[in-house]
C-alpha positions, 0 to 999 in steps of 0.5 A: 497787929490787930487789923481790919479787912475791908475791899477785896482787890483781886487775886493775881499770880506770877511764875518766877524762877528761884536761882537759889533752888532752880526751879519755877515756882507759883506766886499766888496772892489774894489781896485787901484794902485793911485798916490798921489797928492796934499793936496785940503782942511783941515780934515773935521773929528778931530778925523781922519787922514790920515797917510802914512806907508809902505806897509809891516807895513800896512799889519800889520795894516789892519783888514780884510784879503782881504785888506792885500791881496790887498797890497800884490797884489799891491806890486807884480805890482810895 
């Protein structure tokens, strides 16, 4: 999917414990307002896909809490 990068939210990182591996890891993400633009080529991957929900659903959905925070942020900004 082609898309435009707009205002930057903020970098936000979260340590989480992995149970399938046992051991710490560092969740590192920079986040951005976008614009979608136009789909430029076919899913490479058949077991993912992309699926567009509204932001409150995706706070529900999301597994680390500094990617929820980067969507309540980006809701504060619209």
């Amino acid at each position: 999917m082609d898309i435009e990068i707009g205002h930057f939210i903020g970098c936000a990182q979260r340590y989480f414990y992995s149970t399938n591996e046992y051991k710490y890891y560092l969740s590192e993400g920079y986040f951005y307002l976008c614009d979608k633009g136009r789909q430029i080529s076919k899913p490479t991957e058949v077991d993912h896909f992309l699926k567009w929900m509204a932001p409150m659903q995706a706070i529900d959905c999301l597994f680390h809490e500094h990617q929820s925070w980067a969507v309540n942020v980006a809701l504060l900004q619209l």
